[in-house]
Phi, psi and omega in degrees: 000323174314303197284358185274322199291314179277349139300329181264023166059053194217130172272168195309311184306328186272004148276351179263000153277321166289003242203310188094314177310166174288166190260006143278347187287318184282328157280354170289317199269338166313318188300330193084354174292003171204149179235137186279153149272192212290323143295342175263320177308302197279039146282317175308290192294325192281343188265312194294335179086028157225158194301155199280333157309357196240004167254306164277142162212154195308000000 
């Protein structure tokens, strides 16, 4: 998730402002320290503009 955010030139704050969340949550789920539910990953996946598979993986 890190490298979709810094390819599209976006701090941590401004996807966690896209996103409606804290700029800890989002550093928390880069880190692997939080698993998004299940609304927010396909939240993720819809701003970032990729499938929600190709940003989580098991």
């Amino acid at each position: 998730m890190k490298a979709l955010r810094i390819e599209k030139g976006w701090s941590q704050s401004e996807l966690a402002a896209r996103l409606s969340v804290s700029r800890q949550t989002v550093n928390a789920i880069e880190n692997e320290r939080y698993d998004p539910s299940l609304p927010l990953a396909f939240a993720i996946a819809r701003v970032l503009e990729r499938r929600i598979e190709d940003i989580f993986e098991e």
